[in-house]
N, C-alpha and C positions, 0 to 999 in steps of 0.2 A: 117208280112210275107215278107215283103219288104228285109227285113234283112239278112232273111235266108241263102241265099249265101253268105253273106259277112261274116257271123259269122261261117257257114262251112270252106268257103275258111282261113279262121283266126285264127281258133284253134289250138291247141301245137300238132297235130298227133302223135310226138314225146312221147309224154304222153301216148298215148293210146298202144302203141307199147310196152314201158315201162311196163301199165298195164297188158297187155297180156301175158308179161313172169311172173306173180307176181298172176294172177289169171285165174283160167279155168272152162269154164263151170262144172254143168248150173249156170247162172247167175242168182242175184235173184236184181233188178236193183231198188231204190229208188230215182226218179226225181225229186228232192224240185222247187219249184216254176216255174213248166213244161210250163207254159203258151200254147202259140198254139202247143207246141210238138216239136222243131224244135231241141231240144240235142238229144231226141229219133230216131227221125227220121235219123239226123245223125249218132250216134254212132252202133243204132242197124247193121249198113250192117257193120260198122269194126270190129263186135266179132262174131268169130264162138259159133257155137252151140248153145242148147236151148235159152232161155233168158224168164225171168217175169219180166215185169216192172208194178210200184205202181209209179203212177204220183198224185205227189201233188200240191195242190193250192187250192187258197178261191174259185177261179171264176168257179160255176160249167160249163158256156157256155165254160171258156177256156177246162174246163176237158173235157168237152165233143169230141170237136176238136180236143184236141189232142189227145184224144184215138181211134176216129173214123180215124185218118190220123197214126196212127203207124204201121207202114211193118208188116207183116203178118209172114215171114221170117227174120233168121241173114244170117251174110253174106256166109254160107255156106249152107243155106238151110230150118236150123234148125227152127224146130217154134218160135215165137214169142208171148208170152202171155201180156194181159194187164190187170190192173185194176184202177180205181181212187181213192185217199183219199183225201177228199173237208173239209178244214181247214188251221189253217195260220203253216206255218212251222216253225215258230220258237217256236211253242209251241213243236217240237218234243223230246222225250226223249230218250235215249237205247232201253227199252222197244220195241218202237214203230219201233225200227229198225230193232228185232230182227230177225234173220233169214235173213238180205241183206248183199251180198255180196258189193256194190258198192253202195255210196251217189251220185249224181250227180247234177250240178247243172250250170243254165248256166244265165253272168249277174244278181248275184243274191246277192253275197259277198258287195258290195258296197252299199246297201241297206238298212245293216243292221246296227245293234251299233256293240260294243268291246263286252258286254255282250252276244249279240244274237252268235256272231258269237265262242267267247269262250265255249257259249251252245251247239253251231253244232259239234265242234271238242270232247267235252264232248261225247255228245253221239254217235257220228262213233266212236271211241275209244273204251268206254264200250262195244259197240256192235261188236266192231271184224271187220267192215266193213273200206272197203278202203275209200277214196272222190276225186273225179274228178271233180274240180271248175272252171269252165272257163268264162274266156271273162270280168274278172271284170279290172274296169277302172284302171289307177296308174297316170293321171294327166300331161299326155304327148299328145297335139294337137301340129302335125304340117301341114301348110295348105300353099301353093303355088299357085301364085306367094303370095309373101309376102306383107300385107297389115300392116302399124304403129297400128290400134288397136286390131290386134292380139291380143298381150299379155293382153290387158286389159281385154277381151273377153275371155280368156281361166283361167285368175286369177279369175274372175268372178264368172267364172263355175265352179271351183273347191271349190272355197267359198259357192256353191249352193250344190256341190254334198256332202258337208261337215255340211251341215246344220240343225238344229235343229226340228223338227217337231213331234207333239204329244207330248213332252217331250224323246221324243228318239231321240240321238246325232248321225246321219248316217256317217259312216265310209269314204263313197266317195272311192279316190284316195290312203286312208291308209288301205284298206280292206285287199290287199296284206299280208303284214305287219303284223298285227295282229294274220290274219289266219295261217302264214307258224309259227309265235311264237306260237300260240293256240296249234295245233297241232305238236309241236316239243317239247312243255314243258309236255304232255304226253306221249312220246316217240316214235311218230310217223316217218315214214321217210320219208321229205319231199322234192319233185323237185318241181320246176315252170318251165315255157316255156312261151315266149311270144307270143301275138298272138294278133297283129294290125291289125285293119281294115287296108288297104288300099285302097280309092275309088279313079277311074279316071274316063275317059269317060265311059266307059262302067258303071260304075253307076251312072252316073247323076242324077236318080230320087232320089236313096238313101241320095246321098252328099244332094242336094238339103232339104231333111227330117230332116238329123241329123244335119244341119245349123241353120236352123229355130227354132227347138229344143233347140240347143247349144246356140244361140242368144236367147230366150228366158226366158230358165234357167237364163243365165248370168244377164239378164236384170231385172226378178225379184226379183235376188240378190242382185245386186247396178242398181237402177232403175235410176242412171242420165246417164246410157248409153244409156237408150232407146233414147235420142237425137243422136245417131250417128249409132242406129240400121239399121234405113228406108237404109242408103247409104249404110251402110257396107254391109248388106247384097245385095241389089244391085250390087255391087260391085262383090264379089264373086257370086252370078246369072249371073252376063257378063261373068266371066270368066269359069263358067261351058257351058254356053252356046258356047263360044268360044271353047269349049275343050281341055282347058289350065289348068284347076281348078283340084288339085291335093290334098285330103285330108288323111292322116295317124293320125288314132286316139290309142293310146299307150292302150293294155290290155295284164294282164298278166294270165295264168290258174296255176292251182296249183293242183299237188297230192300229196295225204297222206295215206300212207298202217303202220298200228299197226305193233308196233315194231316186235311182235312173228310173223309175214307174214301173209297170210289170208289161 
């Protein structure tokens, strides 16, 4: 929840404006991996009229949350409907999408493999359904004032977000990539928009999260940084504390509407 504003404040709008001239109520909205709710919550107040959203995820306590926290109203009034489907989404097919207007999905691209993610563009595709991707990483950390183990700390983490686990190769920083090919080689029309974090003073608590995170990803990638962890991050703790501490973390969103329009 810490997030939530930062990942509001950070999204491509421009996108969303896009989509509006491309689709009109009523909306029939599929949230892949909705976690506490916080694409819903945002997107619901910027589309007029009715709206049904079907939030996906394993974690029934996250569906819970975020079904119990979804606006009631879109941003002109109209009702808001919800429901949850509790399962992993990369098992979804066409099928399963049948009758949505809009995929949605937020920090969720980077997560995946090339295969998982070739599966997602598969079935929005087949299903006629547009996708609105946001917030996935591309491997761009810049953090002021400027510290020497920067770069080893940000190569680190990308080597982490890239990393192999279960037998499944996650995409990381190339999820981009992938997806705007995935969905362009079935004739999709696709834009991106970027959409960086930016944290300063006003989010200290945040930056302070996504540090400690970032440092420790990186560290259980090449574990001979953890010798220079304790100061670094120290280091940038003084200068948040100072309110000098300036972090931009690179993500990009992406949309895809079927070549025939929706």
């Amino acid at each position: 929840m810490l997030r939530e504003a930062a990942d509001a404040a950070a999204r491509a709008s421009g996108l969303v404006d896009l989509l509006r001239t491309q689709l009109s109520a009523p909306w029939s909205i599929s949230d892949l991996g909705c976690g506490t709710g916080s694409m819903g919550r945002w997107l619901a107040g910027l589309l007029p009229g009715p709206q049904h959203w079907v939030l996906h995820d394993r974690d029934p306590r996250l569906l819970d949350h975020a079904s119990a926290s979804m606006p009631d109203a879109a941003a002109d009034g109209a009702p808001v409907t919800v429901r949850t489907w509790a399962g992993d989404v990369v098992d979804l097919c066409a099928a399963d999408l049948a009758g949505t207007s809009l995929v949605t999905a937020s920090a969720l691209l980077d997560l995946l493999t090339v295969e998982e993610v070739d599966g997602l563009a598969a079935a929005c595709v087949e299903a006629g359904c547009a996708a609105l991707l946001t917030l996935t990483v591309v491997g761009r950390v810049e953090i002021a004032p400027f510290d020497p183990l920067d770069e080893a700390f940000a190569a680190a983490f990308d080597a982490h977000q890239r990393r192999c686990t279960d037998g499944r190769r996650l995409l990381g920083p190339d999820a981009c990539a992938v997806a705007v090919d995935a969905f362009s080689r079935r004739g999709a029309t696709v834009t991106t928009g970027l959409s960086p974090w930016r944290l300063g003073a006003d989010q200290a608590a945040l930056a302070e999260e996504w540090l400690r995170g970032w440092i420790g990803a990186a560290c259980a990638q090449q574990p001979d940084l953890e010798r220079y962890a304790g100061a670094y991050l120290r280091r940038r703790l003084d200068a948040g504390a100072a309110g000098v501490l300036r972090v931009e973390v690179g993500h990009v969103d992406v949309l895809a509407v079927p070549a025939d329009g929706l």
